[in-house]
C-alpha positions in Angstrom: 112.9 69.5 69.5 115.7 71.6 68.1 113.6 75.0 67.8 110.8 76.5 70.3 109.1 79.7 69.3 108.3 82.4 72.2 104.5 82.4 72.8 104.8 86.2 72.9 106.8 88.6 70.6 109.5 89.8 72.9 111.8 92.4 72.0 115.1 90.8 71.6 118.2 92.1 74.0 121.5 92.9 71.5 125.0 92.9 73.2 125.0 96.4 73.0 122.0 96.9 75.4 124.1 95.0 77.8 127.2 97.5 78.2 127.3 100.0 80.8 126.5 103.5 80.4 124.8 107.1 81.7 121.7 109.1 81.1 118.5 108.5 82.8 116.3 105.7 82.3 112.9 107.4 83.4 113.3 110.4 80.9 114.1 107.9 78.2 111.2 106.0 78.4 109.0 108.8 79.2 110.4 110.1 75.5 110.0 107.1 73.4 106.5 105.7 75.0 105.0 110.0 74.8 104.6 108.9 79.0 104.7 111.2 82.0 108.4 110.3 83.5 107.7 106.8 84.9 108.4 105.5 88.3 110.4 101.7 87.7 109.8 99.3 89.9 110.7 95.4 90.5 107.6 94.1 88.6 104.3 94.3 87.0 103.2 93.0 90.5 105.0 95.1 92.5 103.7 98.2 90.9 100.3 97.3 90.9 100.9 96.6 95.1 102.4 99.7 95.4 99.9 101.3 93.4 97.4 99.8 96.1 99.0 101.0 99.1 99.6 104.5 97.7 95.5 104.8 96.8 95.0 103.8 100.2 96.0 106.7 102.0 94.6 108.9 99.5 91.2 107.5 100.6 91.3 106.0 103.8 87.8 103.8 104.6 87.9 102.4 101.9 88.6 98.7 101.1 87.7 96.5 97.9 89.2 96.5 94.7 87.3 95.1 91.6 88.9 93.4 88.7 88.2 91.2 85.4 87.3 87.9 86.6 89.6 86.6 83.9 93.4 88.1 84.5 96.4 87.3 85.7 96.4 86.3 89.2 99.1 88.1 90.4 96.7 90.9 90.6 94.6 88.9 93.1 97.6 88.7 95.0 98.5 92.1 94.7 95.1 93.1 96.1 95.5 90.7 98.9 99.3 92.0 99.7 97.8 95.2 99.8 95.0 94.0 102.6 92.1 95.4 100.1 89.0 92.8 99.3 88.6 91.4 96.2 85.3 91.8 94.1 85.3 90.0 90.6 83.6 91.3 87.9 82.1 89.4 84.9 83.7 90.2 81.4 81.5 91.0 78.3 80.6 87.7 76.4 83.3 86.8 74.2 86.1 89.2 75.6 88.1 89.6 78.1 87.3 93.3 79.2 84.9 94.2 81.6 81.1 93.7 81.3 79.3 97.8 82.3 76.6 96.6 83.5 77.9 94.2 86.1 80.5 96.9 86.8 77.9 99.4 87.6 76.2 96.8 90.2 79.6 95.9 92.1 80.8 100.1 92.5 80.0 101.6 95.7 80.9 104.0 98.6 83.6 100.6 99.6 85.3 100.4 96.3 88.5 102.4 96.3 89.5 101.0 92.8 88.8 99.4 89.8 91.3 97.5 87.5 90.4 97.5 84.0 93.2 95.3 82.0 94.6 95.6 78.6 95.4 92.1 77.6 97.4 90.6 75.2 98.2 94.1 73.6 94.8 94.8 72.9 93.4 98.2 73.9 90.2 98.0 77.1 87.1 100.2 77.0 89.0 102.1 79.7 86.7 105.4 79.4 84.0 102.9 80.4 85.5 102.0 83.7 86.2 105.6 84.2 82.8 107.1 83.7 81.5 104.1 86.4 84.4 104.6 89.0 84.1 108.3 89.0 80.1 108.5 89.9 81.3 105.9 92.8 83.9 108.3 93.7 86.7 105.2 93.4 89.9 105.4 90.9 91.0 103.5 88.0 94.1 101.5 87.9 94.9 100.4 84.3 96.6 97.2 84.0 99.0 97.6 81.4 101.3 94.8 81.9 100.7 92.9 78.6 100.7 96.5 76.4 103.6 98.8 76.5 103.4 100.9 73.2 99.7 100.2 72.9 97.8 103.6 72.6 93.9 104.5 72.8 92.8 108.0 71.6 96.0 109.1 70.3 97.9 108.3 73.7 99.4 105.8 75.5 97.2 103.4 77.5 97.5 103.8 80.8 96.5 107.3 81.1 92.6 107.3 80.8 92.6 106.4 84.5 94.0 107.6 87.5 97.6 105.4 86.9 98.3 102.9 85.0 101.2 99.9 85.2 103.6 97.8 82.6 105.3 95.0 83.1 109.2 94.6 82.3 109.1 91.0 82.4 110.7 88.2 80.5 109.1 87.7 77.1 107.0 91.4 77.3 107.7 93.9 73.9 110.7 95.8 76.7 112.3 93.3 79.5 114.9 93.4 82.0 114.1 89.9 83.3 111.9 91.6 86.0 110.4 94.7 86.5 107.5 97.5 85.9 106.7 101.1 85.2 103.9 103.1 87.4 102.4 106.3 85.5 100.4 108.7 86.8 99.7 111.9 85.1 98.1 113.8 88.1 101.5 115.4 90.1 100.1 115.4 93.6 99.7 111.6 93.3 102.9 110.8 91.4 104.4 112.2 94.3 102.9 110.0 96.9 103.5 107.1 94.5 107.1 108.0 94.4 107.4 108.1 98.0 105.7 105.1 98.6 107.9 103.1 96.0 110.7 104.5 97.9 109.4 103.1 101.1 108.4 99.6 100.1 111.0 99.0 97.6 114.4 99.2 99.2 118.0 98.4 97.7 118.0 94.6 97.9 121.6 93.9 96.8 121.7 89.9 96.6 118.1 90.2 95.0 119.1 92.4 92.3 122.5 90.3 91.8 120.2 87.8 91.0 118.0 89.4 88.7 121.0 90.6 86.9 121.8 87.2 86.4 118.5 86.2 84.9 118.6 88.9 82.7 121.7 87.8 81.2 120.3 84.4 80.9 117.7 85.9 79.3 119.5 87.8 76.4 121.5 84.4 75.7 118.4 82.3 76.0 115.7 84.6 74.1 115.8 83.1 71.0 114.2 80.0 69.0 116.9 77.7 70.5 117.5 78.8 73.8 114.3 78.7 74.4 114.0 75.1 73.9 115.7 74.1 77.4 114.6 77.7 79.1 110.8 77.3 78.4 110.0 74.5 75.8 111.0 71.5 78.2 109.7 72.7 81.5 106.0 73.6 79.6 105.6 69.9 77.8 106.7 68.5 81.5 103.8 70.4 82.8 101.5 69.3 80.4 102.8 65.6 80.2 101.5 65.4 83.7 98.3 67.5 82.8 99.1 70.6 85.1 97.9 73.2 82.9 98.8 76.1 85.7 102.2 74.8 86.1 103.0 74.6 82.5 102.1 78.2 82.2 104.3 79.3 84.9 101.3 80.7 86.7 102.0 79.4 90.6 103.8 82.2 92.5 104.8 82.5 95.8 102.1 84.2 97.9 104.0 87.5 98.8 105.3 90.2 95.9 108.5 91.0 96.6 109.9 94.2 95.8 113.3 96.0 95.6 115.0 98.9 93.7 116.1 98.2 90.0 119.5 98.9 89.9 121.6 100.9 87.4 122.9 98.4 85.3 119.4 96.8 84.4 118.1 100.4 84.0 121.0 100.9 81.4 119.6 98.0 79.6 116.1 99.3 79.8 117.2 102.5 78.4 119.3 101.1 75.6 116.7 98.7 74.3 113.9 100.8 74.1 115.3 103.3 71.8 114.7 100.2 69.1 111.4 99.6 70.8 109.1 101.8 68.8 110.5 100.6 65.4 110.1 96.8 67.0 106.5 97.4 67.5 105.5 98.8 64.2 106.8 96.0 62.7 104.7 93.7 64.6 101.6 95.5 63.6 102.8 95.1 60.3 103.1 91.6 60.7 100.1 91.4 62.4 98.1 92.6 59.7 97.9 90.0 56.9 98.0 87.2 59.4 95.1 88.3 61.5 92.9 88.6 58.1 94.2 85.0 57.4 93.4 83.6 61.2 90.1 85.6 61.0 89.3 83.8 57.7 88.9 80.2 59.4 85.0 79.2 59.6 84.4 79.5 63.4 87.3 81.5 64.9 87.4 85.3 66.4 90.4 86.9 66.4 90.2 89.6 69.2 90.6 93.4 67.0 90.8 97.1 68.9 87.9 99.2 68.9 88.4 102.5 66.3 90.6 104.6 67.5 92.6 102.4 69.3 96.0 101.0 68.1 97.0 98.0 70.7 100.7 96.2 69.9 100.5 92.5 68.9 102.7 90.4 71.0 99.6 87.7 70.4 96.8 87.0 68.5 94.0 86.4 71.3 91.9 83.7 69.3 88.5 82.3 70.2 87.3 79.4 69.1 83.7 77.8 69.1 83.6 75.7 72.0 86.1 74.6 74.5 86.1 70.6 73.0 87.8 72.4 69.5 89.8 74.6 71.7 91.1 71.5 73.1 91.9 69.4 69.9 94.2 72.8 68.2 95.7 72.8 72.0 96.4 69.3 71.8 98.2 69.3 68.3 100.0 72.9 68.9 100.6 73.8 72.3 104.2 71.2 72.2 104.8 71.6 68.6 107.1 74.7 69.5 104.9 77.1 67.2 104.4 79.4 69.8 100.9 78.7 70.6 99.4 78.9 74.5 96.6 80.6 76.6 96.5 83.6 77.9 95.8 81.9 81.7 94.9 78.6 82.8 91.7 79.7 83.8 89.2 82.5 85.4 90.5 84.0 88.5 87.6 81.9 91.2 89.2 78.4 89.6 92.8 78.5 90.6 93.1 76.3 93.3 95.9 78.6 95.0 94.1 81.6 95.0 90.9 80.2 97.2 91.4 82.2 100.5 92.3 85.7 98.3 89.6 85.2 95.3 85.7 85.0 96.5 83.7 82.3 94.5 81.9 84.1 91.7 79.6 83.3 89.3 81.2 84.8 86.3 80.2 82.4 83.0 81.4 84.9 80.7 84.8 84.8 81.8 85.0 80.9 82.1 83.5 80.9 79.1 86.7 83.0 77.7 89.4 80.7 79.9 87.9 77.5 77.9 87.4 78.5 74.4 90.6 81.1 73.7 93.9 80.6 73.1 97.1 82.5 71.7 99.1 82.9 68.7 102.7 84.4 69.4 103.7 87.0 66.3 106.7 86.6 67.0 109.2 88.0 64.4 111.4 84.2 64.4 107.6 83.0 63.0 107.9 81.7 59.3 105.2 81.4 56.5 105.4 77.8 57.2 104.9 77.9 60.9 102.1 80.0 60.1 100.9 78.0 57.8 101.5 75.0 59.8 98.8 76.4 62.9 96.2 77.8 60.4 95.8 74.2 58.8 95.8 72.7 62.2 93.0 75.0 63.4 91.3 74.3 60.5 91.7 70.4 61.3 90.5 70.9 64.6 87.3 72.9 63.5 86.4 70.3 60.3 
């Protein structure tokens, strides 16, 4: 295998993002994502924990948390860290977001938040979270991680709610190896979340060493040939040994650590998102003709915005008819290096790791999701043949 696509359309880092250099990070990101000035912090998970924490003391007596039943599980772990019980709600059939109704049945005078989650670049009814958590009298955190840029109502995602969270991480549309941004456009409660990031995130000198380190292995690696060493061969030993959870990267350790991003990844942060806006139109663009084209197979959803939305496209979430076809396009694509995966191994109650954090649920709509979908990267490095190359297959696989 001499090339490995990315199965998500990262931006790529240039060597000048990697210099050294002034100005503030915060205010620069604030500018180019039309954000209140975000608060950075180690990761995706790390926000979302400190998020947790901070909610907390705004309304003590509190203590459960509900989420999709089908998202990352680092937000189960998040909730956990955060000593806050876990209630999983069903999504709508077909879809990742959250079902209403069971939403409605699950908010009560115990819930503190809900977590409604923006996956894959695609936009969440958040205004229908809002409507529920507000008569319950609990908050909204928007999970954000997989959709920086993406924007419902004329504004960036993240702000229906109460705060919202992105992820920085390897492979997202702005990365510095590791890390997040917490918004929040209410003042009194950006406050407290920058005080409590400044109390649970410390400096962490050898940690961030470290993460500077990754990063640069990430800007040498991020491309269609560093990638087969970085993330090509330790995904096809995963799935030569049929660990699916593995293979996706998706065992972490049980405790979120967090530390304060130092300046030099900051710098990076700042310097690559002035191209960020400009890389994300063009994905649309891209993302155009060949959604019409994967939409056009007999049998296959491709997951759209609602109007009025406009999500980014680091994916194409695709559903396909039953889990037994899913399989078959998995089997002939996921190691051909076309940048084809799933979103997560599976729905949040069947990840053997999580048992003593996630509650067994009966959520069919979200296992229905975990074994019928997978993903399309749209990543720019994709070529008409490799596209061409996965529409046939899925085709094959459907016949």
């Amino acid at each position: 295998m001499l090339r490995e696509l990315p199965p998500t359309a990262g931006l790529p880092l240039q060597a000048g993002d990697l210099l050294p250099g002034g100005g503030t990070t915060a205010d620069t990101l604030a500018a180019v994502l039309d954000l209140p000035r975000p608060i950075v912090a180690s990761s995706g998970a790390a926000a979302l924990w400190i998020l947790l924490e901070t909610l907390k003391d705004q309304r003590p007596g509190r203590g459960s948390v509900v989420v999709p039943a089908f998202t990352c599980p680092l937000v189960a772990l998040a909730v956990a860290q955060a000593g806050l019980r876990l209630r999983l709600c069903d999504t709508r059939p077909g879809h990742f977001d959250l079902d209403l109704e069971q939403l409605r049945a699950h908010c009560d005078g115990d819930t503190l938040a809900v977590i409604t989650t923006h996956l894959g670049g695609r936009v969440a009814d958040a205004a229908g979270a809002v409507a529920i958590a507000r008569a319950a009298g609990a908050y909204v955190v928007e999970d954000a991680a997989q959709a920086l840029g993406a924007r419902s109502a004329g504004r960036s995602v993240g702000l229906a709610g109460d705060a919202g969270f992105f992820s920085l991480g390897a492979g997202k549309g702005l990365s510095i190896f590791a890390g997040g941004l917490i918004v929040a456009a209410d003042a009194p409660l950006h406050a407290a979340l920058l005080q409590r990031a400044a109390l649970l995130a410390p400096p962490r000198p050898l940690r961030e060493a470290w993460r500077c380190l990754q990063l640069l292995g990430l800007a040498l690696l991020y491309n269609p040939r560093g990638l087969v060493p970085a993330y090509g061969s330790p995904l096809r030993r995963g799935l030569a040994g049929g660990d699916v959870i593995g293979a996706l990267s998706e065992r972490f350790a049980p405790r979120i650590e967090a530390h304060r991003v130092g300046g030099w990844r900051l710098g990076v942060a700042r310097r690559a998102a002035r191209r960020l806006g400009g890389f994300l139109d063009a994905g649309r663009d891209r993302a155009r003709s060949r959604r019409e084209r994967l939409a056009a197979i007999p049998g296959v959803t491709v997951l759209d915005d609602a109007p009025g939305d406009e999500g980014t496209w680091p994916v194409f979430l695709v559903l396909l008819p039953d889990e037994a076809r899913r399989d078959r396009a998995l089997a002939a694509l996921w190691r051909a290096g076309l940048g084809v995966s799933r979103a997560f191994a599976c729905a949040l109650p069947d990840y053997p790791e999580l048992a003593a954090v996630v509650p067994q649920s009966d959520v069919p709509n979200a296992r229905d999701f975990a074994a019928r979908s997978l993903t399309v990267s749209n990543t720019h490095w994709m070529t008409e043949r490799d596209f061409a190359r996965i529409l046939g297959t899925i085709r094959g696989a459907l016949a």
